[in-house]
C-alpha positions in Angstrom: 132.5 96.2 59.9 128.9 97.2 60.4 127.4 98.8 63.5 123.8 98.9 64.3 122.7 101.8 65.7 120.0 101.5 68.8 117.1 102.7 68.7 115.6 104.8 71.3 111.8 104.9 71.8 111.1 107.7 73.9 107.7 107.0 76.7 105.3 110.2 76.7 104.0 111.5 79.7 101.1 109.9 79.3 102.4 106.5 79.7 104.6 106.8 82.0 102.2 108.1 84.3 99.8 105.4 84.2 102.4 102.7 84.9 103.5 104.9 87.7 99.8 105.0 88.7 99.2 101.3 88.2 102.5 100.3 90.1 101.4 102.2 92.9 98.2 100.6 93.2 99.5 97.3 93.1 102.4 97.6 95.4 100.9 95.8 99.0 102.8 98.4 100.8 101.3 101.3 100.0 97.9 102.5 99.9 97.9 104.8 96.8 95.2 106.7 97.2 96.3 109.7 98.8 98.7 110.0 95.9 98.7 112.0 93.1 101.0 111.6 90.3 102.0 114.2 87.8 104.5 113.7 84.9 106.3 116.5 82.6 109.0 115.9 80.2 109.9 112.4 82.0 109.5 114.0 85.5 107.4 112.4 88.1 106.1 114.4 91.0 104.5 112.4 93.7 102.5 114.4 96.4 100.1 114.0 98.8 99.6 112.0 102.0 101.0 108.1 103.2 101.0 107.0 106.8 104.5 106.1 107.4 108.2 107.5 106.0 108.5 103.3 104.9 105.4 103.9 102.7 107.1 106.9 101.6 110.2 105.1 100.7 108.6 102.2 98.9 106.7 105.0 96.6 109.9 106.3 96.4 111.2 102.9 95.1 108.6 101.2 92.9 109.1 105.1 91.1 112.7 105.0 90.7 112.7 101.4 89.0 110.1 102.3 86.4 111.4 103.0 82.7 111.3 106.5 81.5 111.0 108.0 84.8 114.0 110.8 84.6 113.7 112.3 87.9 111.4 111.8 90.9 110.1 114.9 92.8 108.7 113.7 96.2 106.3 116.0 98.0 104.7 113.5 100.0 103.6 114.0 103.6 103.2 112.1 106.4 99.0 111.9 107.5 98.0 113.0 110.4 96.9 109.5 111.6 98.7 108.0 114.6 100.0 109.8 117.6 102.9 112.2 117.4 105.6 110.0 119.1 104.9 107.1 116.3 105.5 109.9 113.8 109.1 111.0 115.4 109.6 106.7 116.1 108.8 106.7 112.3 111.1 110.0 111.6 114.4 108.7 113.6 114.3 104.9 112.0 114.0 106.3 108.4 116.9 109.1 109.1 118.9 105.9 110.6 118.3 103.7 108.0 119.3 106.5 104.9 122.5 107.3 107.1 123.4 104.0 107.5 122.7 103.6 104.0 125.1 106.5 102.5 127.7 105.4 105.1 127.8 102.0 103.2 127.6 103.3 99.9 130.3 105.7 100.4 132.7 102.9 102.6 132.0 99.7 100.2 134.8 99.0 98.3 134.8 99.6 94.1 134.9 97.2 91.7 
């Protein structure tokens, strides 16, 4: 019986930075460019500024999906733009929406 044996092609840095770069600039939810991307051995940092934790997330997102991304290191903040209450309105939906989210994940049944 023969086996085939897969072959891996590693991405470089390089690469996957500028699909990160040109994911971000195409996603209509964000507004990329208050971010800065950085890759090293497979891990992308993201920092910089975004108006809303829901922009934050969708970096988060389009980031995560990409191939050859290992990790994700987030050091995004939220800009200074908009009042101070839509900031905490902002803050206690997204901490909701991540609890309910874990409470899901760790309540849904297995396969």
């Amino acid at each position: 019986m023969a086996t085939t044996a897969a072959i891996v092609q590693m991405r470089t840095d390089d690469e996957i930075r500028n699909d990160v770069v040109h994911e971000l600039r195409w996603d209509p939810k964000l507004g990329s460019k208050d971010i800065a991307v950085d890759v090293k051995d497979g891990v992308v940092t993201l920092s910089g500024f975004v108006s809303s934790f829901w922009q934050r997330r969708a970096a988060e997102k389009t980031v995560k999906r990409l191939r050859g991304c290992e990790a994700l290191r987030m050091t995004l903040e939220l800009s200074s733009s908009g009042s101070e209450q839509t900031r905490r309105s902002h803050a206690m939906r997204f901490t909701n929406w991540t609890n309910t989210r874990a409470y899901r994940a760790r309540t849904s049944p297995q396969p």
